[in-house]
Each structure stands twice: as structure tokens, then as C-alpha cells.
C-alpha positions, -999 to 999 in steps of 0.1 A, spaced: 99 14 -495 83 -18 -513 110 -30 -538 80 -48 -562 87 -38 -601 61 -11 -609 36 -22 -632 22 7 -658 -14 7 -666 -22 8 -700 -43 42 -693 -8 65 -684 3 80 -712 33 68 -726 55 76 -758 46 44 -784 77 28 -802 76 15 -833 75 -23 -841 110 -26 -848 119 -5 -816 97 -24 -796 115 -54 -807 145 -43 -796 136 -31 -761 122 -65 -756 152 -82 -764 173 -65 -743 152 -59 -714 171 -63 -682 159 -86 -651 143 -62 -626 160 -55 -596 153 -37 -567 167 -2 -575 144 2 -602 113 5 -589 131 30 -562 141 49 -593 106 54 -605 87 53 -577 83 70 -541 54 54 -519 38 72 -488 4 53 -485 13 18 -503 3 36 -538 30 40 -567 30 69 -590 51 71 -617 87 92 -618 78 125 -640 109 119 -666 136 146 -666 158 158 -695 174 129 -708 212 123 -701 234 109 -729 265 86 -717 291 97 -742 285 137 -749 265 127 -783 233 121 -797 218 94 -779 206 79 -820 242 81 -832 257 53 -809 265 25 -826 282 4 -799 285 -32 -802 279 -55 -772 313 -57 -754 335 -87 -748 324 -110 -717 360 -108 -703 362 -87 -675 339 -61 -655 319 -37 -670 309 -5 -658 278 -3 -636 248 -2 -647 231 32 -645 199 15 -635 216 3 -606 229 33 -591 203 50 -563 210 84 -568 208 85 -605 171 90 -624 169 84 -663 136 90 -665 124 65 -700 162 52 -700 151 32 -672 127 17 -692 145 2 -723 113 -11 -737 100 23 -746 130 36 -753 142 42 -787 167 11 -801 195 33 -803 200 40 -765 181 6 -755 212 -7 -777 237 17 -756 220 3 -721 222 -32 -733 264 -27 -737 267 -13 -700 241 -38 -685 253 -71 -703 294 -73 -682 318 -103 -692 310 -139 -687 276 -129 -682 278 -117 -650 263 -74 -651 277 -49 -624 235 -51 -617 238 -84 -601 268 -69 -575 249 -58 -541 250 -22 -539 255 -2 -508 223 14 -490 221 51 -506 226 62 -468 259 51 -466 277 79 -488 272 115 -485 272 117 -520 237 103 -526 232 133 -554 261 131 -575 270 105 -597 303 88 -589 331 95 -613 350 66 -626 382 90 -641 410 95 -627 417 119 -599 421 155 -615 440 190 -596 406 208 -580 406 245 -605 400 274 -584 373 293 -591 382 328 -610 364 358 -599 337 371 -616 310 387 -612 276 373 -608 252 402 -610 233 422 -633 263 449 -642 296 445 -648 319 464 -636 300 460 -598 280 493 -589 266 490 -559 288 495 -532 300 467 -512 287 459 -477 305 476 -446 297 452 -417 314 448 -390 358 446 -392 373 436 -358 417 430 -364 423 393 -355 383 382 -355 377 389 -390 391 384 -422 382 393 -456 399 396 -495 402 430 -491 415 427 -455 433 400 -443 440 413 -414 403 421 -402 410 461 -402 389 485 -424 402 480 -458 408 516 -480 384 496 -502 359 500 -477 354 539 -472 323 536 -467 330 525 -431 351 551 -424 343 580 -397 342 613 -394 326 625 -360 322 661 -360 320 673 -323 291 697 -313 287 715 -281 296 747 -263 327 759 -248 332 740 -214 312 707 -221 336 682 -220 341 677 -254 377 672 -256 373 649 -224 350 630 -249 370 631 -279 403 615 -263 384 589 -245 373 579 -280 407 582 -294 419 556 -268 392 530 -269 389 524 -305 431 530 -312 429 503 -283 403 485 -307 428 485 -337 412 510 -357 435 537 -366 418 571 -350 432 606 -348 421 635 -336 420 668 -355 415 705 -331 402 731 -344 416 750 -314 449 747 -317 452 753 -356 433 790 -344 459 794 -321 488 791 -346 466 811 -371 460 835 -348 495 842 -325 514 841 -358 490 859 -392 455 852 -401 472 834 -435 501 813 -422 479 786 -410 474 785 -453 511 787 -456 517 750 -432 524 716 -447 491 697 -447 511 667 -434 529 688 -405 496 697 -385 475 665 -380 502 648 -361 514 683 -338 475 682 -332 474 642 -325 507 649 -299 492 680 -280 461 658 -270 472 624 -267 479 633 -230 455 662 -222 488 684 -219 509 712 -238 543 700 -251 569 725 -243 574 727 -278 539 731 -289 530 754 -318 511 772 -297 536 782 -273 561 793 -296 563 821 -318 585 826 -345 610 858 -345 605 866 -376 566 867 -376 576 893 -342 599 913 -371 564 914 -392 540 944 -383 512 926 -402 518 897 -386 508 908 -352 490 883 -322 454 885 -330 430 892 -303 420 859 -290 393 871 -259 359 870 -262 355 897 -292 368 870 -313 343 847 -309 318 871 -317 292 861 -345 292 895 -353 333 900 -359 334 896 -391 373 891 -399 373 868 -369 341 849 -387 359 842 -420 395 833 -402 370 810 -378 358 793 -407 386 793 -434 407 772 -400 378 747 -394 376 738 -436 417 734 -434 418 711 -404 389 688 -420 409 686 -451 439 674 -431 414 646 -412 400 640 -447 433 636 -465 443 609 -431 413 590 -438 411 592 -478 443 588 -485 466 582 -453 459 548 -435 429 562 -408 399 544 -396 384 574 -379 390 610 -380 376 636 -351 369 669 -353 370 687 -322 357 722 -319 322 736 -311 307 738 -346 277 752 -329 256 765 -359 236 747 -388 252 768 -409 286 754 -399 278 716 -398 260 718 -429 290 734 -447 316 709 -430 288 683 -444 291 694 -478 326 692 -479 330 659 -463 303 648 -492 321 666 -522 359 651 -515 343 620 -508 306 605 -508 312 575 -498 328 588 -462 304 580 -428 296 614 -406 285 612 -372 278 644 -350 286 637 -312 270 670 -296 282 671 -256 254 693 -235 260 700 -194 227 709 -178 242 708 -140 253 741 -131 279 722 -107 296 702 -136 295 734 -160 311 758 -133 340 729 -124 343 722 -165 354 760 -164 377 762 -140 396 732 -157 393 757 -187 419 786 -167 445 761 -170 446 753 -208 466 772 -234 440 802 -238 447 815 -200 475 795 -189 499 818 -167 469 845 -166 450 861 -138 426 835 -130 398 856 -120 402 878 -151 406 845 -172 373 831 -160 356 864 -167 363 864 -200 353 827 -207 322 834 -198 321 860 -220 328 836 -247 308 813 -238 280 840 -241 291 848 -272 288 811 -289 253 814 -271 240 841 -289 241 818 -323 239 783 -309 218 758 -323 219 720 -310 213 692 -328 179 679 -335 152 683 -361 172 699 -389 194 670 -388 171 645 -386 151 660 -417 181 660 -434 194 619 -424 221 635 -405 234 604 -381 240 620 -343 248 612 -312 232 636 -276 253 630 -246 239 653 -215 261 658 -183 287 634 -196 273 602 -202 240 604 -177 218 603 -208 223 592 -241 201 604 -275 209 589 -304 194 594 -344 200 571 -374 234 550 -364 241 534 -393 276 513 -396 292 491 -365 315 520 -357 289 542 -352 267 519 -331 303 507 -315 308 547 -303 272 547 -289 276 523 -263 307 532 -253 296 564 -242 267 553 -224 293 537 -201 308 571 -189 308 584 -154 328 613 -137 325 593 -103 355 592 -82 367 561 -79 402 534 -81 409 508 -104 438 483 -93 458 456 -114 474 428 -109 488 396 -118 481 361 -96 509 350 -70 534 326 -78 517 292 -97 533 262 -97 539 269 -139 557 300 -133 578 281 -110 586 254 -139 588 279 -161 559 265 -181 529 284 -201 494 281 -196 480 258 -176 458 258 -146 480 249 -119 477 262 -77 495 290 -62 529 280 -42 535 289 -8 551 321 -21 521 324 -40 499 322 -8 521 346 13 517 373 -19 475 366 -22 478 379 19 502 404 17 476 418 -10 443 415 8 459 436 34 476 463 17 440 467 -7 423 472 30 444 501 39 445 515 8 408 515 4 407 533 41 430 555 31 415 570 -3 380 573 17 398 599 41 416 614 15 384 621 -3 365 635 27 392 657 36 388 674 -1 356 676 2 355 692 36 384 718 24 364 727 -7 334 749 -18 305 742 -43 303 759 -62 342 766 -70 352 804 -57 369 825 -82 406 817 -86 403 783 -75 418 763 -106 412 721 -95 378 721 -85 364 683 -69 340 663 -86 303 665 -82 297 634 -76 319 638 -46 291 650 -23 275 615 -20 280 593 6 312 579 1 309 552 22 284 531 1 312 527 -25 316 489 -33 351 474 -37 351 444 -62 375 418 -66 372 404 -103 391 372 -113 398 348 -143 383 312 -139 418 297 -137 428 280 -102 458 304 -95 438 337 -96 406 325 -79 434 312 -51 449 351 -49 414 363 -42 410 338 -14 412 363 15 392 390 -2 361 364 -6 363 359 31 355 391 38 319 401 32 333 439 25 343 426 -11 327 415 -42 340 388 -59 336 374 -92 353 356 -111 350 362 -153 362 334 -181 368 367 -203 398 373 -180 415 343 -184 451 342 -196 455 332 -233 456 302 -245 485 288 -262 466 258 -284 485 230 -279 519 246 -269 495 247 -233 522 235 -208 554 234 -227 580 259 -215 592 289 -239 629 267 -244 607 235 -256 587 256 -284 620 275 -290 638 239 -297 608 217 -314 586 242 -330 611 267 -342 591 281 -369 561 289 -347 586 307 -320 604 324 -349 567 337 -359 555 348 -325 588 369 -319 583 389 -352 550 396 -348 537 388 -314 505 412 -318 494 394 -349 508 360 -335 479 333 -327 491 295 -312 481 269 -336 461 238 -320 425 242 -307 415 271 -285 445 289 -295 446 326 -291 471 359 -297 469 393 -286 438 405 -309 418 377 -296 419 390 -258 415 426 -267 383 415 -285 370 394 -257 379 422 -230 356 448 -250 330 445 -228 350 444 -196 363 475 -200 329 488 -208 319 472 -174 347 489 -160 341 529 -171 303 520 -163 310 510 -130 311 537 -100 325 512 -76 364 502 -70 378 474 -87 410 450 -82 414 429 -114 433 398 -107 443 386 -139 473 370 -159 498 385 -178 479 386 -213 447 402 -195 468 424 -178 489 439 -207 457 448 -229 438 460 -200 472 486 -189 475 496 -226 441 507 -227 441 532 -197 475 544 -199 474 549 -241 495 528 -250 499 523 -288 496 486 -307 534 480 -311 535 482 -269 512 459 -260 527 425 -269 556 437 -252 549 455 -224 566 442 -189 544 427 -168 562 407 -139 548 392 -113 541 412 -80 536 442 -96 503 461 -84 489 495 -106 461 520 -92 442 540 -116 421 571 -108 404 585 -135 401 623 -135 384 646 -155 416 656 -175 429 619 -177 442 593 -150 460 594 -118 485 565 -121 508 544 -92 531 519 -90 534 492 -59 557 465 -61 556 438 -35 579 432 -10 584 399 -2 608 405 31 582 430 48 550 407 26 540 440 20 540 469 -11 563 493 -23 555 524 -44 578 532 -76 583 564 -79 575 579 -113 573 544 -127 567 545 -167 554 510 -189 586 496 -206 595 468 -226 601 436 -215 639 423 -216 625 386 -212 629 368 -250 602 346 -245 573 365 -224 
């Protein structure tokens, strides 16, 4: 931009001073320099226009006509001329001769510095040099910054509309409500209640402690709440002693009975009480297929009077008890019944999320083997099998007669649901609204009943773990080496081994099941087994693409390697040994020991425990979407988080789980849960071991 003095032509219009104004201005009319034609002026084509003049800005906090200022003393610096600043316009105070005397008068007494010589005449920095080319530089002395106070900025006070429920992931989000990243109680609205939907035999259950797992794995408190077995307490011991129970007693008998997929001994529903047997009105109820009836009245009223009690007990968890997710599990097969449970939900409290998850089998194959399972659950366990299967079907006709699946009444009525058919092999979905919700919908579409392994492991030995250091990305040692063979072999038999196992099942079995026959295969068995895929998936860190080495010579395997499966980072602890951070950083070791879940290394990249489960979402979506094997060869971090999710392990384990080198775990997932091994490696025969009824356990090692 030109830096010429802009020149005003007599036909702009301009405020006129008076004659003794005017005098004034004149007199104390500063030499031009090159700032003030910037501050008027912007040029684009070589022609000036002039600077439309904003509210005027008065130096003291007065009245810019009461300052009656006298010209200072010409000793010493005076403050800079406002002219001469870049970033500051004055509109007509730039212009002191048509400007009125009083503030010409207060211009004169900044411009005008001791001995003559004005802060003006000092070369200024270029306006491109500061970052703070729009504020006006403050001459005071350096104050403490005041916080700002919470208020509130809109319309109404105190705040109506509800506050936004996006998306709350522990250790990857953080909020004023929730520090931690979990869903605040603040934030009901992003609580869950998933009502299951669906007909005896459909895999519902299967489906609701899947969901349990994954998003308990994800942080978010979830419990499940069976309708089932409340009826079977209600109905072994009197249609009213079910009223009778502690509200707090049931949810967490319910939460034990189907964290596994098995009975305790000392379940509720096994026992019975002597003095109930003493009772003549409180005799067993009649729990076969007449009680499932629509048209058994008393049965219809106990049915429904149970399913209202166990909400209230998955309402109370959420509302008022800590939980994230609540699940109703029974078969809640009529409009009638989900509207009523809807109601409800919306009376105790509006604000609440509902999602119906409705599980429908089409393949007569999967129905008839979801049956059988049914002969050895608590309704017919220890009964005639044949007898037991007769009458389930009989119940099962009986839900028929008044079934109605989801679809257009609950989409006229904005009901949010979920359609899974023949578990997982397609996927309907209406309305998702929330990140849980959405969350649950594609982690279902990643189900499959396929027969199939999943194997674990750590790396062979690194030169780290030999120094005993963390981190790193160092190369396997010999031993190292010998353990990455040792492993590539024992995976080939193995993998020869379950392909015979599996045709000798199918070859001794019949498909349909016959009667009696109480562990029927999978359907999916009768495919060619032999076009199963075996993949080897590894971190992007030297020492696990090393233990792969043999399996990526062999063009049987697959192998990959993922950065989501590297080992966490420790920040700038990367390197150091446990002992050095024990001695130097004591406060950071202290703070990891106490909480080594929450716990995140300081310095750049560093990570904790929430941080890899986050990252490792999608893997072990990949994982249950995948019908192939898969060896994981990943660190000890990776490995913890990824054992925790498939054996159900709860938060406080994870962080702490052992994990030693040379360990190697086979998963099977089954229909009723997983088949789990042990192997550890034997370095004298450089070959495996299995560990008999091996159980996860805590590991003794301070510092891992």
C-alpha cells in the first residue's frame, strides 16, 4: 500500500469546526507519517477512499470535551501516539484538524514526547510481526487472568433444553460433567434401555450377553435384567413373593446367572425354600406350555405384573444406580406389551433412550439346533429330553398365536429398533438416534455362528525384554527366534487337527438334530471346511512382525500386520526400565500403580489402558465379522484388552491381568459362549504345553 498522506476533496462531506476549533487543529497538527494514511485508507486499484469513522474512543474513560490536559514536560518518553499504532482506527481523531479542540488538545499531549522528540518519530514494527494486530497493546502492569464464571448465555435461565448427548468414550473424552469421559447421571438422556423382542429359541439371550460384554468391555456400565428367571422364582415359590424381594437383591442374582451362560448351584432358581414347601398356597406353579397361553388368564397377569417388576429394577440401576445400559431380556412379543413397558419407561423417566432389538430365525436348521440348546437350560434341565422338546414347541406355538414383530406400529409411533434375522446375516434398523444406539447396530452386523479359532499371543523374546526395558522397537533374540518357530509349527498342527476334529462331527451327526440329541453342530458346519483361511495379524513393531516370519513364508497364511495392535506407548518413559521411572519419576510410578486403568504416560504419544481398548474397537469388530482363523501376535497391552474382552473380564482385571511371555490362548466361540485353552511354550522340547483348567490371574510383577 502507497504510504502518500490522503488528501480530502472538498466535495466529501465532512463535520465543519468552528473558527476557534479550527485554529486549534491547525496548531497542533502533527507531521504526517506513514501509518496514517494506512489508517484511513485501503487501496486495491491505486484509488483512496476514505475510512468510514467508527464510534469514537476516549483515552481516559471521560468525556472526550472535559479534558483539560496541559502539554506535558519534554523530559522523558511519552506514550505512543495512537496515530502511530497500525491496528488502532480513530476515525476523525486521526484528523485533529476537524476534530473538536478539546481532544485535538488531548492528541497534541500524547503526540508532543519530551525534548521534542514524539514516540511517532520511533520506527514501528511491520503490523505482521505480532499476532496481536487487533488489539491494542496495554501499557499496565501485568494482572492475574479472572476465570470466567458460568453463566448462561441463552434466552432462559435456568437452561431448558436439554443438553446434547454425543458421543462419551472413558479415556477419549472429557467433559464438566464427566471427567472421566463415561456417561455422566447428568446425561440420561444417553442412557439405554434395549427391550429384547423375539420368540422363544431365537438367540436372544446369545444376543443380549454378547452386548453385555462388548460395551462392559467399552466402559459403559451394562447389566442385564431376565425376565425368565424372575418367573421362575415367582413361579416355584408363590405368584406374590417375587413382590415380596428386595429390589436391590434381584438385578445382581440375574447379572450372575447370565454372565457365563450357566446356572450357579446356588441360583434362585434351583432352590426352594422349606418353608414355602410348608405353604399349601405356595405350591410350584405350572411352568409347561399352558402357562404361556394368551388365553391363561392368572398366568397373563403374573406374566405381566414380573416383566413391570424386573424393568423397575433395570430402571432404578440406570436412574439412580451408576448404569449406562440396562437390557431387558424376555420375548415381549406383543404391541400391547412393548407399548406398556414404553409407557413406563417414559412415566419414571422421559428423558431415558429405548431401543427394541427383535432377534427373528428364518432357517429351520438354526431354529431346530437353537432348541435343543433350550433342553439343557433351567426349564428342562434333568428332564426327559424328548418330552422336554415336545413341550417347547408347544410354547413356542403358544407365543405364536399372539406374536407381533416389530415394524409399522413402531415406526408410526418413533419407536427406535433394531431387526437381526438368523443371527447377524441381516440387519434392519429404524430411527437410531444416540452413539449407543448406532454403537449396538454395528456391532451386531459383525455376528456369525461360523465355526472357527482365535489364537493369542505375545512376540518372542526382544532385546527390551531382555534389558528389562519398556517400549521400544527393538529385534527378537535368538530365544526369540527359536519361540517365532516353535510357534509356526505347533499353529500347523493345530490347524490340521481342528479340520479333522470338525469333519469327524459332522460325519457322526444328523441335520436336522434327532430327538434326544442335546449339543447339536453348527449349520454352518456343512460347508467346505477346507476353504477356511488362517490369518496371522501383527503390530507394526519389529519384534512381532519378526515372530510372524515363518508364517509369511508360507503361502497357507495371511499376514498382516495392523498399527492398531501396537503395544502402548509410554510418552517419554519409551525405553527406560520400570526401576528408572520407579527412582526418577516417583510420582508418575506412584500414579500408575493406583490407578493403572485410568493411568496415561505423560510426554507425546503417550497412552494408558482406555486408549488401546478405544483403538482396538474395530479390531474386535474385524474379528467376530471374520469366519476365518486368526493368530494375533501382539504385545502385552494388546493382548490384555483383547483376553478381557472374550473371556468377560471386568475393568479392575484388565490392567492387571498376567500376561507373560510364551503364553499361547485358543478361543472357539460357541453358541452358548467360548471354548477356551491354554498352551505354554516349552523351550527344552521348542514346542507347547497345554494348562489344564488354566484361569486369568493377576499378575505378581510390581511393575508390568
Amino acid at each position: 500500500m502507497s504510504n502518500r498522506r490522503l488528501s480530502i476533496s472538498a466535495a466529501t462531506p465532512r463535520s465543519i469546526p468552528t473558527p476557534s476549533e479550527q485554529t486549534i487543529a491547525v496548531e497542533s497538527e502533527p507531521p504526517t507519517t506513514s501509518f496514517d494514511a494506512n489508517l484511513a485508507t485501503t487501496s486495491q486499484n491505486g484509488a483512496f477512499t476514505s475510512a468510514s469513522p467508527p464510534t469514537p474512543i476516549y483515552l481516559n474513560g471521560n468525556n472526550a470535551g472535559t479534558s483539560q490536559q496541559g502539554t506535558p514536560s519534554h523530559r522523558g518518553l511519552a506514550p505512543p501516539t495512537l496515530n502511530a499504532l497500525p491496528h488502532v482506527s480513530l476515525g476523525p481523531a486521526a484528523h485533529p484538524s476537524t476534530h473538536p479542540s478539546s481532544l485535538a488538545s488531548a492528541l497534541r499531549a500524547l503526540n508532543d514526547g519530551p525534548g521534542g522528540v514524539a514516540f511517532r518519530d520511533f520506527p514501528t514494527p511491520s503490523s505482521n510481526d505480532s499476532p496481536y494486530t487487533k488489539s491494542i497493546s496495554s501499557t499496565a502492569p501485568a494482572s492475574p487472568r479472572i476465570p470466567p464464571v458460568r453463566q448462561n448465555s441463552g434466552s432462559q435461565t435456568p437452561r431448558v433444553r436439554p443438553h446434547a448427548t454425543t458421543l462419551s468414550i472413558p479415556g477419549m473424552t472429557r467433559s464438566l460433567v464427566s471427567p472421566d469421559g463415561k456417561i455422566a447421571d447428568r446425561d440420561v438422556a444417553a442412557k439405554l434401555v434395549i427391550i429384547m423382542v423375539g420368540l422363544p429359541a431365537r438367540g436372544k439371550s446369545y444376543i443380549t450377553k454378547k452386548l453385555r460384554r462388548y460395551l462392559s468391555w467399552q466402559q459403559h456400565n451394562t447389566r442385564i435384567f431376565n425376565v425368565g428367571n424372575r418367573r421362575r422364582v415367582a413361579a416355584v415359590t408363590s405368584p406374590t413373593k417375587h413382590r415380596k424381594e428386595s429390589s436391590m437383591d434381584m438385578p445382581a442374582q440375574n447379572a450372575t446367572i447370565l454372565v457365563n451362560g450357566a446356572q450357579p448351584p446356588d441360583s434362585p432358581a434351583q432352590k426352594k425354600s422349606s418353608s414355602d414347601q410348608d405353604d399349601d398356597d405356595q405350591k410350584p406353579m405350572d411352568q409347561s406350555a399352558k402357562f404361556f397361553d394368551p388365553n391363561n388368564e392368572q398366568a397373563s397377569k403374573l406374566r405381566e405384573e414380573i416383566a413391570i417388576d424386573t424393568l423397575n429394577e433395570l430402571l432404578d440401576y440406570l436412574i439412580s444406580g451408576g448404569g449406562s445400559v440396562g437390557i431387558l431380556d424376555a420375548t415381549n412379543s406383543t404391541i400391547h406389551r412393548r407399548q406398556t413397558l414404553f409407557d413406563h419407561i417414559k412415566a419414571r423417566e422421559p428423558k431415558l433412550g429405548i431401543l427394541f432389538i427383535e432377534s427373528v430365525c428364518k432357517n429351520p436348521d438354526l431354529l431346530e439346533a437353537n432348541m435343543r440348546l433350550k433342553l439343557s437350560g433351567p426349564d428342562y434341565k434333568d428332564k426327559d429330553p424328548i418330552k422336554s422338546l415336545e413341550d417347547f414347541k408347544e410354547r413356542v406355538k403358544a407365543y405364536e398365536s399372539a406374536y407381533v414383530p416389530l415394524g409399522d406400529y413402531e415406526e408410526d409411533h418413533e419407536m427406535q429398533y433394531i431387526k437381526m434375522t438368523d443371527v447377524g446375516k441381516k440387519l434392519t434398523h429404524f430411527g437410531l438416534g444416540g452413539f449407543l444406539s448406532t454403537g449396538i447396530s454395528h456391532y451386531l452386523s459383525s455376528f456369525n455362528l461360523s465355526p472357527r479359532q482365535i489364537w493369542l499371543t505375545r512376540h518372542g523374546q526382544s532385546v527390551d525384554n531382555q534389558l528389562g526395558k519398556i517400549g521400544g522397537n527393538s529385534e527378537l533374540t535368538d530365544r526369540g527366534h527359536f519361540y517365532s518357530l516353535a510357534l509356526y509349527k505347533f499353529m500347523t498342527q493345530k490347524r490340521m487337527e481342528w479340520l479333522v476334529e470338525q469333519k469327524d462331527k459332522m460325519a457322526q451327526s444328523s441335520f436336522p438334530p434327532l430327538p434326544g440329541d442335546q449339543s447339536p453342530p453348527y449349520p454352518d458346519l456343512t460347508r467346505e471346511l477346507d476353504e477356511k483361511n488362517f490369518c496371522v495379524w501383527t503390530s507394526m513393531l519389529m519384534r512381532s512382525i519378526q515372530t510372524a516370519q515363518h508364517f509369511e513364508a508360507d503361502e497357507d497364511y495371511d499376514v498382516k500386520n495392523w498399527e492398531m495392535l501396537n503395544e502402548l506407548n509410554a510418552g517419554k518413559f519409551e525405553g527406560l526400565t520400570y526401576d528408572e521411572i520407579a527412582r526418577a519419576h516417583t510420582d508418575e510410578f506412584t500414579k500408575r500403580e493406583v490407578d493403572k486403568l485410568h493411568y496415561v504416560y505423560p510426554g507425546v504419544g503417550g497412552e494408558g489402558y482406555l486408549q488401546v481398548i478405544s483403538r482396538l474397537r474395530d479390531m474386535v469388530r474385524e474379528i467376530e465379522r471374520i469366519k476365518d482363523h486368526v493368530l494375533i501376535i501382539g504385545h502385552r497391552s494388546v493382548c490384555r484388552v483383547l483376553m478381557a474382552y472374550f473371556m468377560d473380564l471386568t475393568r479392575d482385571h484388565i490392567a492387571d491381568l498376567d500376561m507373560p511371555l510364551g503364553m499361547l490362548y485358543a478361543i472357539e466361540p460357541k453358541p452358548y459362549g467360548i471354548e477356551f485353552h491354554a498352551y505354554k511354550y516349552n523351550e527344552a522340547k521348542g514346542w507347547f504345553d497345554e494348562v489344564p483348567n488354566y484361569k486369568p490371574a493377576k499378575t505378581v510383577d510390581r511393575g508390568a
